[in-house]
C-alpha positions as CSV (number, residue, x, y, z in Angstrom):
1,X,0.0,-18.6,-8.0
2,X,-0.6,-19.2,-4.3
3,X,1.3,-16.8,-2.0
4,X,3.5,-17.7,0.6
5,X,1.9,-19.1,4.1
6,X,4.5,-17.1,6.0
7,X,4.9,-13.9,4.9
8,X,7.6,-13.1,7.3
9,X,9.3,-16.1,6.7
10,X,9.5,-15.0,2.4
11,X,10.8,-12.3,2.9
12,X,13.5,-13.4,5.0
13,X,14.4,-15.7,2.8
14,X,14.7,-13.0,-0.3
15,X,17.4,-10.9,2.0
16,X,19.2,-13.7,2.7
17,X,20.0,-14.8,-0.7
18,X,20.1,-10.9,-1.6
19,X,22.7,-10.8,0.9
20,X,24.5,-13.5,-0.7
21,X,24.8,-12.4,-3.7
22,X,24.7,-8.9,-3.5
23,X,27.2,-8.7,-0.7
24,X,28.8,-5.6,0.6
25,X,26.1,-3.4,-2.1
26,X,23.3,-4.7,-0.1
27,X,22.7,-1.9,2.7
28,X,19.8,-2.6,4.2
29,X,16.3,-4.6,3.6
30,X,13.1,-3.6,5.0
31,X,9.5,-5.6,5.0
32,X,6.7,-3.0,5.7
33,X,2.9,-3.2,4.7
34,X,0.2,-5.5,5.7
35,X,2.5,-8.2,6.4
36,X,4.5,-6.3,8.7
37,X,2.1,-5.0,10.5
38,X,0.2,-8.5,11.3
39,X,-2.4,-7.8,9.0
40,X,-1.3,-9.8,5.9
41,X,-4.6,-12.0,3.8
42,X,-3.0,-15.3,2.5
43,X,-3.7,-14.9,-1.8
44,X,-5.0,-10.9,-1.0
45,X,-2.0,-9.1,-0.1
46,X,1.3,-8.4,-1.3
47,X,4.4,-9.0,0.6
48,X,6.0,-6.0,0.4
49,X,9.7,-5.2,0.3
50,X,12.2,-1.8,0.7
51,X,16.0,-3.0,-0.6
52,X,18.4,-0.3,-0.2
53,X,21.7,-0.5,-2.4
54,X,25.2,1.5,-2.8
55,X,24.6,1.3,-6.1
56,X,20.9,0.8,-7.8
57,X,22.7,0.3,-11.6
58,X,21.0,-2.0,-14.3
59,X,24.9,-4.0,-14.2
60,X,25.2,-4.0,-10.0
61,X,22.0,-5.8,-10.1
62,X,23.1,-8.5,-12.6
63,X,23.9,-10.9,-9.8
64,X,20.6,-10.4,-7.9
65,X,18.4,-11.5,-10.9
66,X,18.1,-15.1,-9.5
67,X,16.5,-14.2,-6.4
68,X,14.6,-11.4,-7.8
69,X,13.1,-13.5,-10.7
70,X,11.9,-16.2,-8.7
71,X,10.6,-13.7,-5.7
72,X,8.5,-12.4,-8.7
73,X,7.6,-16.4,-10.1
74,X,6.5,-17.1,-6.9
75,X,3.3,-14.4,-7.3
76,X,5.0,-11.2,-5.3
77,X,5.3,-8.1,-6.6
78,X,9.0,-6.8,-7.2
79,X,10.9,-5.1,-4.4
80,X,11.5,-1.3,-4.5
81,X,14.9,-1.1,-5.2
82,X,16.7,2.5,-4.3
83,X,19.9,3.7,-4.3
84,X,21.1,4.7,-0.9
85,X,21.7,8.4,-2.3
86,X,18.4,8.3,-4.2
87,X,16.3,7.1,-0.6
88,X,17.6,10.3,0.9
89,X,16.4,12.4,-1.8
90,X,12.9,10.8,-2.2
91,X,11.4,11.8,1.0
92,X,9.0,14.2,-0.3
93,X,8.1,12.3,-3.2
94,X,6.9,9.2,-1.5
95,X,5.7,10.8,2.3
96,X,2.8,8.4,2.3
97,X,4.9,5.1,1.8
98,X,7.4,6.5,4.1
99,X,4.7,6.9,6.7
100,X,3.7,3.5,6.4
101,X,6.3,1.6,6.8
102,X,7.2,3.9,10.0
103,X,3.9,2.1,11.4
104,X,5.0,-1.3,10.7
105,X,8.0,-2.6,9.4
106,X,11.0,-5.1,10.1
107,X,14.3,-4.3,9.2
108,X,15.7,-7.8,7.6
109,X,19.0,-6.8,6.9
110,X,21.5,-4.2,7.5
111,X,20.3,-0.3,9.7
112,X,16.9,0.9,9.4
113,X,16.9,3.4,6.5
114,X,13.9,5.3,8.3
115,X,15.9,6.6,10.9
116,X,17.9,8.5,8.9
117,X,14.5,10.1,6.3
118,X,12.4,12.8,7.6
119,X,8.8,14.3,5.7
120,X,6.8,17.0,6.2
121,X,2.9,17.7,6.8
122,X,3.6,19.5,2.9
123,X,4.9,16.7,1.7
124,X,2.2,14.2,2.5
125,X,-0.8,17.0,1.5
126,X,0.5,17.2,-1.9
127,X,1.4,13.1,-2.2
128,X,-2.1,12.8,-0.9
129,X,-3.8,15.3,-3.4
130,X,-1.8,13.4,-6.5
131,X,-3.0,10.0,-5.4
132,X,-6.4,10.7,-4.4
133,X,-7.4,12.4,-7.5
134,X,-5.7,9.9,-9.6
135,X,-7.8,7.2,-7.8
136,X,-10.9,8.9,-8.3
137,X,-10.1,9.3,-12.4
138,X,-9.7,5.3,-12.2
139,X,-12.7,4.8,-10.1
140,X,-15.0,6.2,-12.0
141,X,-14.2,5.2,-15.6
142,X,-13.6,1.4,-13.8
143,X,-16.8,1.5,-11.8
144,X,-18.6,2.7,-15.2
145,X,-17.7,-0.4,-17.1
146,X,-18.5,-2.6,-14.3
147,X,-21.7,-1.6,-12.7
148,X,-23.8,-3.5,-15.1
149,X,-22.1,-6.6,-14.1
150,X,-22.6,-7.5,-10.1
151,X,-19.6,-9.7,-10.0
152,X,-16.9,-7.3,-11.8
153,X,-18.2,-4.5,-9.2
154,X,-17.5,-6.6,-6.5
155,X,-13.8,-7.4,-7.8
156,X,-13.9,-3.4,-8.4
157,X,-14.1,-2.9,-5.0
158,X,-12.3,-5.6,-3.4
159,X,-9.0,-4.7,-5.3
160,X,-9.0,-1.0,-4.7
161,X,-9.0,-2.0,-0.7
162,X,-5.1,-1.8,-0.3
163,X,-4.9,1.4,-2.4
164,X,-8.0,2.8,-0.8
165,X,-6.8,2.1,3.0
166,X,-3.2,3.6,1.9
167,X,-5.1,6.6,0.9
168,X,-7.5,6.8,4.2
169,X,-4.0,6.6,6.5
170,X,-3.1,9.4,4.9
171,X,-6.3,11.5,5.4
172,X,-6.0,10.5,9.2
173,X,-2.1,11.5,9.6
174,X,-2.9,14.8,7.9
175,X,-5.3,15.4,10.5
176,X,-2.6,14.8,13.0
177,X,-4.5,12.1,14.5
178,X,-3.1,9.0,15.4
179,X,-4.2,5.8,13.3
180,X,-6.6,3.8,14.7
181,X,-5.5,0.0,15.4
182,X,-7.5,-1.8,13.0
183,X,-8.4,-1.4,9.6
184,X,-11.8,-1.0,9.9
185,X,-11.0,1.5,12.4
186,X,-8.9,3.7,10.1
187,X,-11.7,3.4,7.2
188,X,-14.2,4.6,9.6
189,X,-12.6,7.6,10.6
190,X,-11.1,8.7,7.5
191,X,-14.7,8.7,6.3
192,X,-15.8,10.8,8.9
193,X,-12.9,13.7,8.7
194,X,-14.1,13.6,4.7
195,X,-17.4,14.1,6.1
196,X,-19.0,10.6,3.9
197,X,-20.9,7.6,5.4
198,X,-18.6,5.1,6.2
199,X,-20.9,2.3,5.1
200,X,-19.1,1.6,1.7
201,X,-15.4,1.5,3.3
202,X,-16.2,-0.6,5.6
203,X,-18.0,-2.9,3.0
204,X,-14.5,-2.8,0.8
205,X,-12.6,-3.5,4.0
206,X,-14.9,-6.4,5.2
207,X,-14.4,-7.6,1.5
208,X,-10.7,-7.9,1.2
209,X,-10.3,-9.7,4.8
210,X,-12.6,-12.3,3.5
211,X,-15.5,-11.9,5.3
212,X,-18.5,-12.3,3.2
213,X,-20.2,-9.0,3.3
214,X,-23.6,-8.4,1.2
215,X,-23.4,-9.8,-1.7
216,X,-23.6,-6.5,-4.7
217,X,-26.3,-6.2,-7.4
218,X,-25.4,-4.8,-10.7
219,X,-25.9,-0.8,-10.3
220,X,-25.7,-1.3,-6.4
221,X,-26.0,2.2,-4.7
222,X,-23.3,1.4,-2.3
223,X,-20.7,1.2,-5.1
224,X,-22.0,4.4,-6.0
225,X,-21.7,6.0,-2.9
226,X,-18.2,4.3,-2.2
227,X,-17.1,6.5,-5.5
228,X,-18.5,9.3,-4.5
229,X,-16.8,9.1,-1.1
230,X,-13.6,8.8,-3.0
231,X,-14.6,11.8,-4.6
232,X,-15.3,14.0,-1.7
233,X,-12.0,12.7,0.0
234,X,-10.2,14.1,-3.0
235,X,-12.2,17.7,-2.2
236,X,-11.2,17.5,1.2
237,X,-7.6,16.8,0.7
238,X,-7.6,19.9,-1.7
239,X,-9.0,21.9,0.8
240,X,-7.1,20.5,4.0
């Protein structure tokens, strides 16, 4: 199903009928992620939503299903949905989303819950290290049943673009470097703090902006080599 034109606009419209019927349990709603930072692909990228609640319970959300089932119909992914008491705690558990949405997000509805969250440089290393490894696992299993087929290695890569950026924003805020402004920019220098060529990023990047870089061959070496950079990211998160 097509996404929405105006990502902005969506998600808007989700905390206002929240709002209504969620009323004085809706605390806050926050849009973060591509769309928020102005980098949103019509039909490539999610729109991504934070709703904070007094209480997160199966039977408080009862009368939020409308909304929520048609925000889903309509082709976006769910919202996270935390308890106000449960955001606090989670701050070590999800550094790297945190950090994200401190570089681009719009509060919708009610106080910005990041003002009140703080992580550590601990807490993103070991986030890092869990998704990073568990991204090179899929990777290589995936890319394994797809090489043979020039088309499936190209959906391969082009899907793992959000995933893979989310991971090289990490890399660059462990350094303690600020994030380049572009995403070409931040694939580019996390490839050079892992110490890979950035050819095969910037390939996935190009992809999933819909530009029309190279078009893959079955087996194509920069697949390979876009792997394998995964793979010595995840070495040197472990030894960051």
């Amino acid at each position: 199903m097509a996404k929405q034109k105006d990502p902005v606009a969506a998600a808007r419209a989700l905390s206002e009928r929240l709002a209504a019927a969620l009323g004085d349990n809706l605390v806050s709603v926050l849009l973060y992620g591509s769309a928020a930072r102005g980098e949103y692909t019509a039909a490539r990228s999610d729109v991504n939503v934070l709703v904070l609640l007094g209480d997160a319970s199966t039977a408080s959300l009862r009368s939020a299903a409308r909304p929520l089932a048609d925000w889903v119909r309509g082709g976006e992914s769910p919202p996270l949905i935390f308890s106000e008491a449960e955001w606090r705690r989670s701050t070590d558990v999800f550094a790297m989303e945190i950090a994200d949405m401190r570089d681009g997000h719009l509060v919708l509805h009610g106080d910005d819950p990041l003002a009140e969250v703080t992580t550590t440089r601990d807490d993103l290393r070991r986030q890092l290290e869990r998704e990073v490894i568990g991204t090179v696992l899929h990777l290589r299993a995936a890319y394994a049943a797809a090489a043979p087929d020039a088309k499936a290695l190209e959906a391969l890569l082009t899907g793992s673009a959000s995933h893979m950026l989310t991971l090289c924003r990490g890399l660059v805020r462990l350094s303690g470097e600020e994030l380049p402004a572009d995403r070409a920019g931040v694939a580019q220098r996390a490839a050079a703090l892992a110490g890979v060529e950035p050819d095969p990023f910037e390939w996935v990047v190009a992809a999933a902006a819909g530009h029309r870089p190279r078009a893959l061959v079955a087996h194509d070496p920069l697949a390979e080599s876009y792997v394998a950079g995964v793979e010595q990211m995840a070495r040197h998160v472990d030894e960051s």
